[in-house]
C-alpha positions in Angstrom: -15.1 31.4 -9.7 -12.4 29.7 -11.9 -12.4 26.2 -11.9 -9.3 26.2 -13.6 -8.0 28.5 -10.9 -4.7 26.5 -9.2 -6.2 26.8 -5.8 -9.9 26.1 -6.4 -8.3 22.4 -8.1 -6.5 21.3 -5.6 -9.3 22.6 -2.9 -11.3 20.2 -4.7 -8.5 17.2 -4.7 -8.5 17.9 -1.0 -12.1 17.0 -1.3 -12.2 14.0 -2.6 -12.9 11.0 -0.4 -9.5 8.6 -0.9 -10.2 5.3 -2.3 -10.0 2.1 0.1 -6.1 0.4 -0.5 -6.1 -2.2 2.1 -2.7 -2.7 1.7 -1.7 0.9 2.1 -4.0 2.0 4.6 -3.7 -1.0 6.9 0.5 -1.0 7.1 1.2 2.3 5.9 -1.4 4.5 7.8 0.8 7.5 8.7 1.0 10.5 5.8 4.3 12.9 6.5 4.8 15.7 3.2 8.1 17.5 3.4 9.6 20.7 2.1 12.7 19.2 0.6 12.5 17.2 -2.7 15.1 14.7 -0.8 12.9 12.0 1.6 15.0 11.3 4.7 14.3 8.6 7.1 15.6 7.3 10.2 15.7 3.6 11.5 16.5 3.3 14.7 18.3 -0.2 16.1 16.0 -2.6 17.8 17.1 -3.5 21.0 15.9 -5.5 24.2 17.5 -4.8 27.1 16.7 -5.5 30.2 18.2 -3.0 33.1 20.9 -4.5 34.9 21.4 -4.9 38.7 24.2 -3.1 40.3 25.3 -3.2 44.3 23.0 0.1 45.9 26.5 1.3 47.0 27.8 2.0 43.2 26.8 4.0 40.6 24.5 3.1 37.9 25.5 1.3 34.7 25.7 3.1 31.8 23.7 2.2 28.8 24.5 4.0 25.5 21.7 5.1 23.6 20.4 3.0 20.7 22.0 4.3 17.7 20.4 5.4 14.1 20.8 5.5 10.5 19.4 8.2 8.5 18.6 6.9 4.9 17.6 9.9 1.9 16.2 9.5 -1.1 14.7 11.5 -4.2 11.6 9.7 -5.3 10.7 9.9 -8.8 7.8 11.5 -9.8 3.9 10.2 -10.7 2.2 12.3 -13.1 -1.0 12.2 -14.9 -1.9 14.6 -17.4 -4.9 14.8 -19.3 -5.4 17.3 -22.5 -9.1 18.7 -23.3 -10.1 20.4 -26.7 -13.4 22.2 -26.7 -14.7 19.6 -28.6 -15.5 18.0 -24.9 -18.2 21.1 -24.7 -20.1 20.2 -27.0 -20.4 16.2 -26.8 -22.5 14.8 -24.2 -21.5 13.5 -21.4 -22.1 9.9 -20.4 -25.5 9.7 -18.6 -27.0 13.1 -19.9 -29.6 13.0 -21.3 -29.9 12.3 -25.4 -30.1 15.7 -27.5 -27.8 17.5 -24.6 -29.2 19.2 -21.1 -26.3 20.2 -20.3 -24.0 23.8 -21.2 -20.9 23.5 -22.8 -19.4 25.3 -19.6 -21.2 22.5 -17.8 -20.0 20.1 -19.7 -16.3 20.9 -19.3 -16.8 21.0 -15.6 -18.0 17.8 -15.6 -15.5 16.5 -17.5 -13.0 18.1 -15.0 -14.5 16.4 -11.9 -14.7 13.2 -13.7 -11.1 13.3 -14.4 -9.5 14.8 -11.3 -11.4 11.7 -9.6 -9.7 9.3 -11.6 -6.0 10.7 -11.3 -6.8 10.5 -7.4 -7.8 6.7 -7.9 -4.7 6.0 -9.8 -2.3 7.3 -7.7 -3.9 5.8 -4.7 -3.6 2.4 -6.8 0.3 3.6 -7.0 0.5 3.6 -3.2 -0.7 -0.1 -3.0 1.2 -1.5 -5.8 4.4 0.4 -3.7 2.6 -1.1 -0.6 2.5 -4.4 -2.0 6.0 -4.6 -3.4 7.6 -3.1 0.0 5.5 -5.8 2.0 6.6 -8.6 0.0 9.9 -8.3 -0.8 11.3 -5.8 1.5 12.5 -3.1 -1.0 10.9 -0.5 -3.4 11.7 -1.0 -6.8 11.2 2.1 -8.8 11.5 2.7 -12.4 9.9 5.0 -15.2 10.2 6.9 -18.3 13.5 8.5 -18.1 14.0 7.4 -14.5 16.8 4.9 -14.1 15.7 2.0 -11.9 16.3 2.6 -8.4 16.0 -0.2 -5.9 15.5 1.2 -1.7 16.1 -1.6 0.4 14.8 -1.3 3.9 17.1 -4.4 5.1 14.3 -6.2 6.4 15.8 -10.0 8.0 16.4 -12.5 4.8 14.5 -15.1 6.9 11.4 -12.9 6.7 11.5 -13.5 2.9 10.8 -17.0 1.8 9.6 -19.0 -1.6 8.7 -22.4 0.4 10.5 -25.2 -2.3 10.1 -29.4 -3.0 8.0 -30.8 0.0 7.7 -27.5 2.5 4.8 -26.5 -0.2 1.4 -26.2 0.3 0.7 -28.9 -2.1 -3.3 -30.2 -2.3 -3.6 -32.0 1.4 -0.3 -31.6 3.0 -0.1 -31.3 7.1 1.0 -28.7 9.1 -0.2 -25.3 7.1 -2.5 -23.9 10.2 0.7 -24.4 12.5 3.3 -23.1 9.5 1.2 -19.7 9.9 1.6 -19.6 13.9 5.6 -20.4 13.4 5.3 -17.6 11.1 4.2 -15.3 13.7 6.5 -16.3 16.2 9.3 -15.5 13.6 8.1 -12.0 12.9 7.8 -11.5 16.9 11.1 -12.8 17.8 12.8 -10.7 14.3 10.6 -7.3 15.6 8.8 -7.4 19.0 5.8 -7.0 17.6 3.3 -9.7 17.8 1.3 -10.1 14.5 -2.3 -10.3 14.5 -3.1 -10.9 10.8 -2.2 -13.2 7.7 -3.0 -11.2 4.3 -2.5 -14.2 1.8 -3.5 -14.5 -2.3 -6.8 -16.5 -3.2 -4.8 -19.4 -4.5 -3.2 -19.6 -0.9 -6.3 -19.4 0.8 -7.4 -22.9 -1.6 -4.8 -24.2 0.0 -4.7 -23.6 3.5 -8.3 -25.4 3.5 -6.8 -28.4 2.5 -5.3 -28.6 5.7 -6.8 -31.7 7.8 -6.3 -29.5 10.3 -8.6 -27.1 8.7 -11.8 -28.0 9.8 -11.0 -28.1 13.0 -11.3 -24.3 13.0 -14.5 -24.1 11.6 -16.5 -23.7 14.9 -18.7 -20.8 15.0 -19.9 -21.5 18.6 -16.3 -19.3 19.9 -17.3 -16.3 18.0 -18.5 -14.9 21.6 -15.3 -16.0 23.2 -12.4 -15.0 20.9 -11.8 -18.2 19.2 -11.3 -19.1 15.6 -13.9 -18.7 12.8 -13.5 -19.1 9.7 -15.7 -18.6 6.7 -16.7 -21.2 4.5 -18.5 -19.6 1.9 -17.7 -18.2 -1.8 -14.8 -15.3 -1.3 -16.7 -12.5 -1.9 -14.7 -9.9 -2.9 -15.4 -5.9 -1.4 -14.3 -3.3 -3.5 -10.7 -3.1 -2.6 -10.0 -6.4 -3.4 -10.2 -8.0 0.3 -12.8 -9.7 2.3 -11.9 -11.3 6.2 -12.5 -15.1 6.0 -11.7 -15.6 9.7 -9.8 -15.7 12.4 -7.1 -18.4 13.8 -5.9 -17.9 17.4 -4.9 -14.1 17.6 -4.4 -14.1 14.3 -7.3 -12.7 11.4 -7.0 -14.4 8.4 -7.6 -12.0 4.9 -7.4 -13.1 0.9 -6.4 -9.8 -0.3 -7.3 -10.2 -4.6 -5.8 -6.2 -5.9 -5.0 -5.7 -9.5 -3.4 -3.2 -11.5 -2.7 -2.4 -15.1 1.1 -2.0 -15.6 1.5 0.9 -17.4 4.7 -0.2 -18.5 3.3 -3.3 -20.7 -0.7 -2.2 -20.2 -1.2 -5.6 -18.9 -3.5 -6.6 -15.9 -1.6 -7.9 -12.8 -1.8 -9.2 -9.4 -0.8 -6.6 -6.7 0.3 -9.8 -4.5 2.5 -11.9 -6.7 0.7 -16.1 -6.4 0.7 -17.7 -3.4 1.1 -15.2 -1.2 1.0 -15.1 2.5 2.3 -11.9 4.7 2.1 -12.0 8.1 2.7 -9.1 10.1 0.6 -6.0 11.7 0.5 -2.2 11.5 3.1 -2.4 14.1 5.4 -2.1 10.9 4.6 1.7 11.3 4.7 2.5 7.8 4.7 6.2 6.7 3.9 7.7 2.9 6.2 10.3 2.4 6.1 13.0 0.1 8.7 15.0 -1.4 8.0 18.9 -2.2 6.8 19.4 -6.0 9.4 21.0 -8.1 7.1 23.2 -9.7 6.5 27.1 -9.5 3.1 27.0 -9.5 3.2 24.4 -6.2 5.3 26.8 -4.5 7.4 23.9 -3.9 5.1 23.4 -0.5 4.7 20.3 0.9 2.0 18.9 -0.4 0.9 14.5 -1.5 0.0 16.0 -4.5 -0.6 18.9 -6.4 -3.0 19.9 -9.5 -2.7 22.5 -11.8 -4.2 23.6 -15.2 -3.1 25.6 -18.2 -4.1 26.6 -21.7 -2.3 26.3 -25.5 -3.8 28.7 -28.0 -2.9 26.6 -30.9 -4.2 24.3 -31.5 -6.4 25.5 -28.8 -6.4 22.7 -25.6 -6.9 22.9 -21.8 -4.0 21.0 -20.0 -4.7 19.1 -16.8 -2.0 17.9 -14.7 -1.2 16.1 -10.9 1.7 15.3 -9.6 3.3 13.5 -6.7 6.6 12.4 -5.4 5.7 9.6 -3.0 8.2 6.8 -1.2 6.3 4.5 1.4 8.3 3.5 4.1 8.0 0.3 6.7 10.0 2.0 10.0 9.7 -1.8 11.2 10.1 -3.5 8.0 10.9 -6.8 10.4 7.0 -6.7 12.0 5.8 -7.7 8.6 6.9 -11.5 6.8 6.7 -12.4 3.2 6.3 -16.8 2.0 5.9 -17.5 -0.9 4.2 -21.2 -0.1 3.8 -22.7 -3.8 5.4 -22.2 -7.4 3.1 -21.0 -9.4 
């Protein structure tokens, strides 16, 4: 078999178990991969009607059907290519065992596996960097290496935005933070009709909130059995993905969500949630990943979230590695999802 063999990579992409991206998975859980290199997406106008009374002697009313708007776009494309020289053969790999146990064959494998798993977990960190940015401001900002920025804006309410200023911030003791997140709630209900049941806020938020007097109030452990609030007191102890649940107020569960990224653009470490965060919202946002078809031969141009291929250069003599992806995540309810900003940094 031919590890190099197009199908045989991307059998074992298919493999791989996805990394955990709490942002993406949680508002963004639906995958759709099309055929045309051009995303289209429909939003449909939110309505609540109720159905009117009419005389039994007349005929019905007529209610016109809720119309749509079809958006398109041509995402740009993530690509990760990697370059071996069969110089990677012959050095061993990290963990073997000193003086070599391993073939060169082996060795190149490895070295394969080892890199196919880490294009998967950056482009996976992609999709919650997109995730983030869509969830926070509304809009995907995209921009690359000979890619013009391009800015999608899903039109989500303005009031669903909002960078809290002067004495509406959660400055060290200040009042009224445990019922701010409940009037956030109702905000996103009455903008969406869909009831939140989660706040996703930054670590420095989270400091805050529990200098609400109202704070302790909620720690009460006794109405775990009955549905009432919890919350954790302890160290924030982060799980892998950057999130741990400190509790939960009313209907709503409480996260500090702590993702970071290197920007390849500057190579610097940042903060998937810009500081001070707090989103409020639920996977009633019905996001969906799109995928636009590969422009590439070799793909097929199939629908496919990504696709892996290899080739060789005979001089200098190299082994080329490459993925690719043309992804746009999209919030069908953009309005079931709120974005405060609740300090200046």
């Amino acid at each position: 078999m031919d590890i190099f063999d197009t199908h045989v990579l991307n059998g074992v992409v298919d493999e791989r178990v996805e990394p955990v991206n709490f942002l993406t998975n949680t508002f963004f859980g639906e995958v759709s991969e099309s055929e045309e290199e051009t995303i289209y997406f429909d939003r449909t106008a939110e309505r609540r009607l109720v159905t009117p009374f009419v005389s039994p002697l007349h005929e019905g009313k007529v209610i016109t059907e809720a119309g749509y708007e079809t958006d398109s776009f041509k995402p740009a494309y993530a690509k990760d290519l990697r370059i071996f020289n069969p110089r990677k053969g012959f050095k061993r790999r990290p963990g073997e065992k000193i003086g070599g146990q391993l073939t060169p064959q082996q060795r190149l494998e490895a070295a394969v596996a080892f890199n196919i798993d880490e294009q998967l977990a950056m482009l996976n960190r992609r999709f919650e960097v997109m995730a983030g940015d869509v969830l926070v401001n509304g809009k995907a900002t995209i921009s690359g290496e000979a890619y013009p920025t391009k800015i999608v804006d899903f039109k989500r309410k303005v009031e669903l935005r909002d960078v809290l200023a002067g004495a509406d911030q959660w400055a060290a003791g200040k009042a009224g933070m445990i019922q701010q997140l409940e009037d956030w709630a109702q905000m996103v209900f009455d903008a969406s009709g869909v009831a939140p049941d989660r706040a996703v806020m930054t670590s420095d938020a989270w400091k805050l909130l529990k200098t609400d007097p109202a704070f302790d109030k909620l720690i009460d452990t006794t109405k775990a059995q009955t549905g009432g609030a919890v919350i954790q007191t302890g160290p924030t102890l982060f799980k892998k993905d950057g999130v741990r649940k400190v509790g939960v107020a009313g209907d709503l569960e409480l996260y500090v969500y702590s993702g970071r990224y290197v920007d390849p653009e500057d190579m610097q470490e940042k903060d998937i949630l810009p500081a001070f965060t707090v989103l409020v919202g639920s996977p009633g946002v019905d996001g969906v990943r799109h995928f636009g078809a590969i422009q590439d031969l070799d793909a097929g141009l199939q629908a496919r979230q990504y696709f892996v291929k290899s080739w060789t250069v005979p001089n200098p003599s190299a082994r080329y590695l490459l993925m690719q992806s043309a992804p746009l995540l999209v919030p069908y309810r953009v309005n079931a999802v709120g974005a405060f900003t609740v300090q200046s940094a």
